[in-house]
Each structure stands twice: as C-alpha cells, then as structure tokens.
TORLO-805116 format. One record per residue (C-alpha): x, y, z. Coordinates in nm, 3 decimals. Layout:
BEGIN
x/y/z
X/Y/Z;
...
% end
This chain:
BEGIN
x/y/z
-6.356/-7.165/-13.567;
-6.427/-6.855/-13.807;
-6.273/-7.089/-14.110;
-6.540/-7.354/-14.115;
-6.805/-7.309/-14.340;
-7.155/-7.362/-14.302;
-7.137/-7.695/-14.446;
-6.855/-7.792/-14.206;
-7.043/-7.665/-13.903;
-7.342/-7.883/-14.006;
-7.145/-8.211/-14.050;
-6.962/-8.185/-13.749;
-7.300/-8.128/-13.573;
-7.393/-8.445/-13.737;
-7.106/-8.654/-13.614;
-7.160/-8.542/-13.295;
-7.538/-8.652/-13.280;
-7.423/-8.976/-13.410;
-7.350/-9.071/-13.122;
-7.623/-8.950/-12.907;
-7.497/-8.647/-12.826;
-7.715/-8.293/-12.830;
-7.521/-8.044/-13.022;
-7.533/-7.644/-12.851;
-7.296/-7.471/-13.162;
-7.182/-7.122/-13.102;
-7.212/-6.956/-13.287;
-7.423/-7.219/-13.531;
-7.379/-7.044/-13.898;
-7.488/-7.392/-14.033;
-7.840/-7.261/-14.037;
-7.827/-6.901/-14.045;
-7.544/-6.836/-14.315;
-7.600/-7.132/-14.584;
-7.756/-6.994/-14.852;
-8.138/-7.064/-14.834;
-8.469/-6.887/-14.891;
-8.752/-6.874/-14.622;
-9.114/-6.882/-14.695;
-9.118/-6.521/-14.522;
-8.837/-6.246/-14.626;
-8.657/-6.145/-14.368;
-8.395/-5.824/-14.393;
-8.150/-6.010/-14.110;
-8.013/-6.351/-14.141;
-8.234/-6.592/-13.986;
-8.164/-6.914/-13.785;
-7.831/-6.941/-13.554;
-7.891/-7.054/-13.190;
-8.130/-6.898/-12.952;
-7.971/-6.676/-12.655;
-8.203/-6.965/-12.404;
-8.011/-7.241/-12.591;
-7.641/-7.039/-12.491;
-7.745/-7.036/-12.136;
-7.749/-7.386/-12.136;
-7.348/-7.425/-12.242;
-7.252/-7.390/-11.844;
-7.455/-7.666/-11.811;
-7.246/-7.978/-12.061;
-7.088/-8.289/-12.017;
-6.790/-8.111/-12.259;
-6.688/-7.825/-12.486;
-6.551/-7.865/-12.809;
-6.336/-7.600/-12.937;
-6.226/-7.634/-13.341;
-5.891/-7.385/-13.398;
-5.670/-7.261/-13.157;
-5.819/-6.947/-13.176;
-6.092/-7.053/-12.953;
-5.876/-7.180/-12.694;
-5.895/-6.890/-12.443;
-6.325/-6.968/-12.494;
-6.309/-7.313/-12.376;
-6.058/-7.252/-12.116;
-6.325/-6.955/-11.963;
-6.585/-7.242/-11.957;
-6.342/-7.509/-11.786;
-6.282/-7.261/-11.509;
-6.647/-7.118/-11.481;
-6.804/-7.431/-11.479;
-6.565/-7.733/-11.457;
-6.703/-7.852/-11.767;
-6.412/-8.122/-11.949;
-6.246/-7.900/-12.253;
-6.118/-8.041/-12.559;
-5.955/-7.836/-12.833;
-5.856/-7.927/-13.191;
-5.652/-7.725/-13.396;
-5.781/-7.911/-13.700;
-6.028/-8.151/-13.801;
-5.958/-8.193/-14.183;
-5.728/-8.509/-14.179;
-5.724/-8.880/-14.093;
-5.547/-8.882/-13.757;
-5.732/-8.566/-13.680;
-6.056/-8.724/-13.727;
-5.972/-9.037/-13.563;
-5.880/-8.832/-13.273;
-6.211/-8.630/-13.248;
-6.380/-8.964/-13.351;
-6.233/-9.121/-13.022;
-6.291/-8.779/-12.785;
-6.620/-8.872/-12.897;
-6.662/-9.234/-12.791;
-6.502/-9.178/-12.479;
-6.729/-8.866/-12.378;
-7.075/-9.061/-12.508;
-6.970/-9.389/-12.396;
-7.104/-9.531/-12.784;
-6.867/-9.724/-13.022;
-6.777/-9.521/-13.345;
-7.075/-9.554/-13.623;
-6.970/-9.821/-13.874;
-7.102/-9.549/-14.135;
-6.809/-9.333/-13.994;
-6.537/-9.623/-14.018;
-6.673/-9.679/-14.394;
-6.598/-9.329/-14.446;
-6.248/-9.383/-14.312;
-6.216/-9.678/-14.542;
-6.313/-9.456/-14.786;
-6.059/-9.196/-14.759;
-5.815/-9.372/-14.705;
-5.852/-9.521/-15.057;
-5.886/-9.176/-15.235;
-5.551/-9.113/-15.056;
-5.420/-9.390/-15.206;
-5.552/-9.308/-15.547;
-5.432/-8.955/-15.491;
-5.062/-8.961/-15.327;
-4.881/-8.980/-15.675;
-5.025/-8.600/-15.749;
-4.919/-8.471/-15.358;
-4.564/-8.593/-15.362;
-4.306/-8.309/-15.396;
-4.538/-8.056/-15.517;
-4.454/-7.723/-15.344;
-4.704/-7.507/-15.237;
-4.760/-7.154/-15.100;
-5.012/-7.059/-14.853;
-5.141/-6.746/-14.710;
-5.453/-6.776/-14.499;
-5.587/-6.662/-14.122;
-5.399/-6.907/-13.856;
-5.674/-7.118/-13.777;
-5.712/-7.202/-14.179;
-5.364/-7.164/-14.247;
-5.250/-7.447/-13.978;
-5.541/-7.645/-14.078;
-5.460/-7.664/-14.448;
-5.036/-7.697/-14.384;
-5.079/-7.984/-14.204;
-5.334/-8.164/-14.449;
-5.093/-8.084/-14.763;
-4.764/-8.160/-14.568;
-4.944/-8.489/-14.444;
-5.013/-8.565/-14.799;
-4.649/-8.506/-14.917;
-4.649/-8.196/-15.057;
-4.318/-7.944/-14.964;
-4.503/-7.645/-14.806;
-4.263/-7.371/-14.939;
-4.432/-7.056/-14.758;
-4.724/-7.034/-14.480;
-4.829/-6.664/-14.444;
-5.061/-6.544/-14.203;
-5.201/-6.239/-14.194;
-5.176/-6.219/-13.795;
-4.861/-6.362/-13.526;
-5.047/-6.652/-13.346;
-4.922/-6.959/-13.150;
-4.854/-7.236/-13.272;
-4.677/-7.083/-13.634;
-4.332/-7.184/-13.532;
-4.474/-7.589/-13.516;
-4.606/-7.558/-13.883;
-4.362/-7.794/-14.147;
-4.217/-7.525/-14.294;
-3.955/-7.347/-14.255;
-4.054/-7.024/-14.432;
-4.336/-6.924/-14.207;
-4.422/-6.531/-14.181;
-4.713/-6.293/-14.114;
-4.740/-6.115/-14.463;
-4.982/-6.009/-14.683;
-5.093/-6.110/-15.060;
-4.769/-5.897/-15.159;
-4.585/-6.124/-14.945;
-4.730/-6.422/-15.116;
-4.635/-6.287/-15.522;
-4.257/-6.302/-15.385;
-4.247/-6.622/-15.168;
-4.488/-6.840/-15.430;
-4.236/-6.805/-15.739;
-4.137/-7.122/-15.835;
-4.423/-7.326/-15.643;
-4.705/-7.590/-15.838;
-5.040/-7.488/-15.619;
-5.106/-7.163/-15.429;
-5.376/-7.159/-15.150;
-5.544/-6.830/-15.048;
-5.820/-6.668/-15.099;
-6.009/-6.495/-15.461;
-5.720/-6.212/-15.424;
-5.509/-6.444/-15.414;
-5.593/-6.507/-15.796;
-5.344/-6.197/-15.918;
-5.032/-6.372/-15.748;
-5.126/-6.697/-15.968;
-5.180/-6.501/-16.269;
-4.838/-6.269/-16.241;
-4.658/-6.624/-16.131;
-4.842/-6.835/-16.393;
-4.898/-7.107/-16.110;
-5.256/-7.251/-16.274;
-5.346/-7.460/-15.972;
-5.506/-7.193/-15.658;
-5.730/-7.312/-15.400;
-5.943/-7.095/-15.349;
-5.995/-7.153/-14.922;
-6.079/-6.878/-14.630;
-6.222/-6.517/-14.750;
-6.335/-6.353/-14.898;
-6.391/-6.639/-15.240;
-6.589/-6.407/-15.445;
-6.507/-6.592/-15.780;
-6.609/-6.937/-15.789;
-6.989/-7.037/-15.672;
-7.086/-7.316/-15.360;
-6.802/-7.188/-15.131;
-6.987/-7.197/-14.803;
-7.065/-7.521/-14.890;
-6.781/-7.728/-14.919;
-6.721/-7.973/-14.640;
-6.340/-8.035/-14.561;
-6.401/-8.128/-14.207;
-6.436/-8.471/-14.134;
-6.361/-8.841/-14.293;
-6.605/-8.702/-14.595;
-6.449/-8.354/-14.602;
-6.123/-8.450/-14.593;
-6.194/-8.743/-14.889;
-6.394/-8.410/-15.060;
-6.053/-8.204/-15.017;
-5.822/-8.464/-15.140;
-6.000/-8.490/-15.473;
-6.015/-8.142/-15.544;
-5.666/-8.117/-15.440;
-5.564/-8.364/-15.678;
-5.818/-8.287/-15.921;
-5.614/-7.925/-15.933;
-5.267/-8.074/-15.973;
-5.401/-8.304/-16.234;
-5.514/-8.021/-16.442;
-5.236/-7.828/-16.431;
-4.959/-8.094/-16.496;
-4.700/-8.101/-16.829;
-4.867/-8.350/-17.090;
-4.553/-8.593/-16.961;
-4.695/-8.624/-16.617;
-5.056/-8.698/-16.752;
-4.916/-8.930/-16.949;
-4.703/-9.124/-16.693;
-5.013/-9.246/-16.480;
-5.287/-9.311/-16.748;
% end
C-alpha cells in the first residue's frame, strides 16, 4: 500500500524470502525511493522492478495485497489468472503479523523462522513494558484510509481511546474502525475534534493543530513529514516494526506526561 515506506517494503520482502519464497513487489520503492547515492548520477530515481519481472506476476503461486486499497488489484489477478489472493488491511500488530506469518507457512509449506518467533517474544515484552503509557490515553488521528485503519487499530489494540479517525477520502471499511467519531475531514477538522486529546497522529501539517491545542505528543506518520529526518525509513510493519512503533509511541507519551505520572512508574 502507498503508506509503507521504503523500509517497510524491504522487510516485508525479507520475511517473505525467509521462507523460500521469491519476492515480485509492485511497485518495489524499497530500492528506488530509500535515500541512497549511486556511483553514477542519475536525474530519475533508479531501481524499482523491471517491466520483464511484472510480466511474471500472472505467473505466482499467490498475491499479497497490504491495505484495502489494493483490493480491487488482487481481485483483477485472481480472476485473470486464478492465482490464490490474500489481502491484509494491516500488518503493524501482533495478531496481524501472526496472521501473515501463518498465510506464509501455509503457502511455502516451511515452519515460521525461529528468528521471527524471537521477534514475537520480543514484542511482546516491549508491550508489556509499554501498556502502562497506552492505557486511556486519547488520541486523534487524521491520515489516508489505508494508514489511518492501520494505525487505529494498533493504538486501540494497545489501549488507547481513539477519540477521532479522519480521513481525507470515504473508503470501506471506516464504519469498522473503534471509534465512534470517524469522518472524512481535513487538518481543520482535526484542530476541532483533537481538543482535549494526549497524542495526535498526522502528518508535519499536522504540527499547527498540536501547537494551537498544546497536545506535545504528534506522530508524525503518512505525508508529507517534512520536519523530522529518517522518515522513509522507519519500519512499523512487522514483529520488529511493530516493537519499533511501540517504543516510539511510548517514548512520546513518556515525554509529554505531568511530573506525577513520571514519577508514579520510576
């Protein structure tokens, strides 16, 4: 999906070859938008897939689609070529991993990689570490759908009270996010339904609602995030992303706490 970053594209790609698997990624961005300098200047980005390499899509055991957005995409290669489709509206989560984790064991016929289930054991200690700074923090959110259902499930899954999830377009699937004040809006929208909340997530604009609001804690996620450096290469995908997600989550709500709350888990 358009909200994974080049980083993200390249793990997944990774997991996937764990398990014997040869990776076609369209498009791939994980090589052609991540920030690196060839020994020849070039005036277009370079790397991606080659168009020979896309021919060979109507030709795999499966397609994986990541964000609903890309559903009508795998469907068109289901019918065109019968190949097995499956979709995930998310990959940043435990039970979202495990899921794609299993999709992939069943499709390779390999066990999971113990390197994978020691990055589950992983994560699932950093949640533990972690859950005191989720519980009953509200939070705003205005991102794309794909990002925006993504990030609502990971915050609601980690206790937080999601108290508005704006999208800037009407999708499917809105009306199944946990929250009941869900809306297409803009970053106006977002100054009027964030009053009151700990964390906002949105993009670099979304820095003048925080500021007008005085919410200190914004996650900066989706685009344009002009403002803060190494953007494209966060990884929030995944048992690593997720475990990288959950820190800097926490890591936010830590800074930003009264001097009473600090002081209550040291």
């Amino acid at each position: 999906g358009a909200h994974l970053t080049p980083a993200d594209v390249e793990e997944l790609k990774e997991l996937i070859e764990s398990f014997g698997l040869t990776v076609l990624t369209i498009p791939d961005i994980s090589n052609a938008m991540d920030g690196h300098i060839d020994e020849v200047v070039s005036p277009l980005s370079t790397g991606g897939i080659p168009v020979e390499e896309i021919r060979k899509a109507g030709r795999s055991v499966a397609t994986l689609y990541v964000g609903d957005s890309l559903a009508k995409a795998g469907l068109r290669l289901k019918e065109k070529f019968g190949i097995p489709t499956y979709g995930f509206t998310s990959l940043t989560g435990l039970a979202e991993t495990d899921l794609f984790m299993e999709t992939l064991s069943a499709i390779s016929g390999r066990p999971i990689p113990e390197k994978q289930r020691r990055w589950r054991s992983r994560l699932m200690d950093a949640m533990v570490d972690s859950h005191y700074q989720f519980g009953t923090k509200k939070v705003a959110i205005a991102l794309e759908s794909d990002n925006l259902k993504t990030l609502t499930g990971f915050l609601a899954g980690m206790g937080c009270e999601i108290q508005a999830a704006l999208s800037a377009t009407r999708t499917r699937g809105l009306d199944g996010l946990p929250c009941k004040n869900v809306f297409v809006g803009d970053l106006e929208d977002l100054e009027s339904a964030a009053v009151g909340a700990d964390l906002i997530v949105a993009n670099s604009n979304g820095r003048q609602a925080a500021g007008k609001l005085k919410i200190g804690a914004h996650l900066r996620a989706g685009l344009p995030v002009f403002d803060r450096l190494g953007a494209h290469q966060k990884v929030w995908v995944g048992y690593r992303g997720t475990l990288n997600l959950v820190f800097e989550v926490a890591n936010l709500f830590q800074a930003n706490a009264k001097e009473a709350q600090k002081l209550a888990h040291n």
